[in-house]
C-alpha positions in Angstrom: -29.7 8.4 19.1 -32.5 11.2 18.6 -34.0 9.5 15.1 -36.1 12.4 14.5 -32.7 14.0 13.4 -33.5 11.8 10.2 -36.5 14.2 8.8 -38.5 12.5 6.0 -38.4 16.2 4.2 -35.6 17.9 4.3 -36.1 21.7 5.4 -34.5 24.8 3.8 -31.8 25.5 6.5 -31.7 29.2 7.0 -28.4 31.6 7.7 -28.4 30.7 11.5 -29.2 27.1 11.2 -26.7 24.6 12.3 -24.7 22.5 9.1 -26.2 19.3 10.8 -28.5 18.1 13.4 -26.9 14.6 13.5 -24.7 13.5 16.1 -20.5 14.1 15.7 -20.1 10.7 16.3 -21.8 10.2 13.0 -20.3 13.1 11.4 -17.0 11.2 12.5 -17.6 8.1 10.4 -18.6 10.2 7.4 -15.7 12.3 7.5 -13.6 8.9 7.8 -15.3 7.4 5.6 -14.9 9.7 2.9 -11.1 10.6 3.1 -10.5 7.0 3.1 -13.0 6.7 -0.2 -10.7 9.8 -1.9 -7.5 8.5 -0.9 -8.6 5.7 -2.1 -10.0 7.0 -5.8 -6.4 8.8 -5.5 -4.5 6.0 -6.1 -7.2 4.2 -8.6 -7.5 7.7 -10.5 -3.5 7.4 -11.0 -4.8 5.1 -13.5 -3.5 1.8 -11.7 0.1 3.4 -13.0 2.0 1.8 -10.0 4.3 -1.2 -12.0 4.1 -3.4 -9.5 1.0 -3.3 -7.3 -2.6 -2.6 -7.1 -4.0 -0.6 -4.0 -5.8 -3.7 -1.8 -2.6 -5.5 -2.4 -0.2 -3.4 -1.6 -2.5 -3.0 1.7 -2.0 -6.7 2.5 1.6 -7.1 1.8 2.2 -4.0 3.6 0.3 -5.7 6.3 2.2 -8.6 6.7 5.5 -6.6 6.1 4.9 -5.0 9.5 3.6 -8.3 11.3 6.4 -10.0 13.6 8.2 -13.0 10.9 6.3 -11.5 8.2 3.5 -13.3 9.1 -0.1 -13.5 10.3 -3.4 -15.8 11.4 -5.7 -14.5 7.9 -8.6 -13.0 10.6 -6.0 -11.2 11.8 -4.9 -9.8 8.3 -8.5 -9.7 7.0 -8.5 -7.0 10.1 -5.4 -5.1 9.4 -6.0 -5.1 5.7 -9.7 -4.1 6.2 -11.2 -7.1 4.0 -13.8 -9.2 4.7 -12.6 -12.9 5.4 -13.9 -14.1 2.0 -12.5 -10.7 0.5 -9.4 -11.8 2.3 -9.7 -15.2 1.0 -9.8 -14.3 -2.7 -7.1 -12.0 -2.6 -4.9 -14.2 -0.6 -5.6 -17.4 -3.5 -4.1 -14.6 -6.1 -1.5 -13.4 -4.0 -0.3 -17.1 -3.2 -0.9 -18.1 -7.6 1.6 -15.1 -8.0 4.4 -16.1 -5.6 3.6 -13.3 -3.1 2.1 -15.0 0.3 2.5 -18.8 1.2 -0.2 -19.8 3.3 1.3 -22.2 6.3 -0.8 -24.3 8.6 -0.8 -23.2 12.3 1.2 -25.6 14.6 -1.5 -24.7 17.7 -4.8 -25.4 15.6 -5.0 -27.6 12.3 -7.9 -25.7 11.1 -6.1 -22.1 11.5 -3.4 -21.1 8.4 -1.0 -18.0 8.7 -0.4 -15.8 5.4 3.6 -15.6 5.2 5.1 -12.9 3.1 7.5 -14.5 0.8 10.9 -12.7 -0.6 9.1 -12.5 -3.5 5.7 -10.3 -1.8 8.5 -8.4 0.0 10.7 -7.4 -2.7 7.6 -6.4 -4.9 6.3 -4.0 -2.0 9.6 -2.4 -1.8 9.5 -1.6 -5.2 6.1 -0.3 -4.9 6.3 1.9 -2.0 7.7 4.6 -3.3 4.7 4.7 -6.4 2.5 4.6 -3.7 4.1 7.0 -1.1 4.7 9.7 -4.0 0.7 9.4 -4.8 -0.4 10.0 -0.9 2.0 12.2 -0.5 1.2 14.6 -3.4 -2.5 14.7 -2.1 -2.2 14.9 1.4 0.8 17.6 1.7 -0.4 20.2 0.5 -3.6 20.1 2.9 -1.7 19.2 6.3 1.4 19.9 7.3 3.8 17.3 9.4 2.5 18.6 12.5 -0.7 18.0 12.0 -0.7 14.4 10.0 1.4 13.3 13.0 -1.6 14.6 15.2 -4.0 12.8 12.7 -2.3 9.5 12.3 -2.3 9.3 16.3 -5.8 9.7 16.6 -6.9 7.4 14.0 -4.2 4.4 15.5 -6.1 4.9 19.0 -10.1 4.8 17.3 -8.1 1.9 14.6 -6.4 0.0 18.3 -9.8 1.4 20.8 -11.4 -1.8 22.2 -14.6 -2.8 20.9 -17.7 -4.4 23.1 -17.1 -8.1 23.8 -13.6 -7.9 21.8 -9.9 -7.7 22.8 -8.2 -4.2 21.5 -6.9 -4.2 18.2 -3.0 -4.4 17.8 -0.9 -1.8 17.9 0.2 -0.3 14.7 3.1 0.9 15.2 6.7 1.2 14.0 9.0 1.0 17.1 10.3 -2.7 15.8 12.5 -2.7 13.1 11.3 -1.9 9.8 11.7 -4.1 6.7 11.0 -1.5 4.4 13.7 1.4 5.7 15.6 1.6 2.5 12.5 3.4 1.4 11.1 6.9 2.9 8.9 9.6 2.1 9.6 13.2 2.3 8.3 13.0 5.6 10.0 10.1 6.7 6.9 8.0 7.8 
């Protein structure tokens, strides 16, 4: 990357002057970046009203909803959940204190332990989903329309499942295996 795009005085742009000299690959990560940061604040600013579940943990039980048996290695939902491993590790302690993950050793390596949904973790996500669906869906609908979010969720699951140097491709996310949750929808039926 050209690092003289990175000006140590910023210069009064005039009418014909591009919005941005930096590269759209970093224009990307900003743009993601920032949509996830307000959908974020969306749910947070509905003042944590969901009865049942707070954002990141809804994110992890919903996680492990969609995993084959409920369950996964904890890299593997540190990943899909988009926590750290210690991140992961402190929510998963709460999460197991509250009845909503058991944590089961792995019969192929005594050091590795799979997060297991219990009834419990999957009866509470099923009572939040619709809180949570009802949020997203009042802020995204009005600015895309199903064509286009269809467009836009296929694009971010190939960057989310694109192989990264000196790693195997993320997995799929996707929901041609029966889902646990389908006595919920949203308006659009994702």
């Amino acid at each position: 990357m050209d690092t003289s795009l990175l000006s140590s005085s910023p210069a009064e742009p005039g009418p014909d002057a591009p919005a941005s000299t930096l590269p759209g690959s970093i224009l990307l990560w900003q743009a993601v970046a920032a949509a996830h940061a307000a959908l974020a604040l969306e749910l947070d600013a509905d003042g944590g009203a969901c009865p049942v579940l707070a954002a990141e943990t809804f994110a992890v039980l919903l996680s492990l909803a969609d995993a084959p048996g409920h369950r996964l290695r904890m890299h593997e939902l540190a990943e899909r959940s988009h926590l750290t491993p210690s991140g992961l590790t402190r929510r998963a302690d709460r999460l197991e204190a509250d009845g909503l993950l058991a944590r089961v050793g792995c019969p192929d390596d005594r050091r590795g332990a799979f997060a297991l949904l219990t009834p419990r973790g999957l009866d509470e996500l099923r009572r939040a989903l619709p809180h949570h669906a009802a949020v997203l869906e009042r802020y995204v609908g009005p600015r895309l329309d199903d064509s286009q979010a269809d467009g836009l969720i296929a694009l971010l699951r190939d960057l989310a499942g694109s192989p990264r140097p000196g790693r195997e491709p993320a997995p799929a996310m996707t929901r041609n295996r029966p889902d646990p949750l389908t006595s919920v929808t949203t308006d659009r039926g994702r």
